[in-house]
N, C-alpha and C positions, 0 to 999 in steps of 0.2 A: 380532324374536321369532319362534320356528319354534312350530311345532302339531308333533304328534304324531299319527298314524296307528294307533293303538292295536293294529287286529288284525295289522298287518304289521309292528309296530316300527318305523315309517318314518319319518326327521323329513321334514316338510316346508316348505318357505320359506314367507314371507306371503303370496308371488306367487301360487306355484302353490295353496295354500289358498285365495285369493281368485278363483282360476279353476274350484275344486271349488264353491264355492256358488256362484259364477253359471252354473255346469251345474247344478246340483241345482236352484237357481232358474228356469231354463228349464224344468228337466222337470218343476217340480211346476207350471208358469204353461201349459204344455203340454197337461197330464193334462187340468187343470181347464178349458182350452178342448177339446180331447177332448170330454169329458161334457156342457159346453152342443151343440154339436152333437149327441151322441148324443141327447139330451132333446128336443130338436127334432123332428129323426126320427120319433125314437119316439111324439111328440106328432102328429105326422101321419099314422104310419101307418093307422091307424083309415080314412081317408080315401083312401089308396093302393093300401094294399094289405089292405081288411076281411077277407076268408076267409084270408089266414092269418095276419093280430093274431090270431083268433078263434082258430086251433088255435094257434100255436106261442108268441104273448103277441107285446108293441110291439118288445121288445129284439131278439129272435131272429129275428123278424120283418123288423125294419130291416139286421140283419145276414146275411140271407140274401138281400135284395133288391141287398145291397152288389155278392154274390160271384154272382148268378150271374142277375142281368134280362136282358145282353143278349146271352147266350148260346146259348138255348135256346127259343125258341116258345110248346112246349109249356109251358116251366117260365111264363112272363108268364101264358099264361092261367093258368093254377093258380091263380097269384099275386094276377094283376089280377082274377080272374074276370069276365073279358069273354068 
């Protein structure tokens, strides 16, 4: 039995269908480990990095600590306020 690709007109075999959900399946089993991580983080920051949860929130926060702690000096203290 072949599937159909709807926006492209495309048939496609069982195989290669059976290879589209288990990428699609990877990427949504992905995303959602993704997000427990970021949850984590963000549940820590508070404790990491308080002065700036307090200005820029836990998300941004965690994401700004990603790109750019071991860079800059300056930026850790800001950050750590030590």
């Amino acid at each position: 039995m072949t599937s159909y690709l709807v926006f492209f007109r495309v048939k496609l075999t069982d195989e290669v269908m059976n290879r589209v959900n288990e990428a699609c399946d990877m990427a949504i089993k992905l995303n959602e480990m993704k997000q427990d991580i970021l949850s984590y983080v963000q549940s820590r920051m508070s404790f990491i990095a308080p002065n700036l949860t307090i200005i820029v929130g836990a998300s941004t926060a965690a994401k700004l600590m990603g790109k750019f702690t071991s860079r800059d000096p300056l930026i850790l203290f800001c950050i750590w306020g030590h």
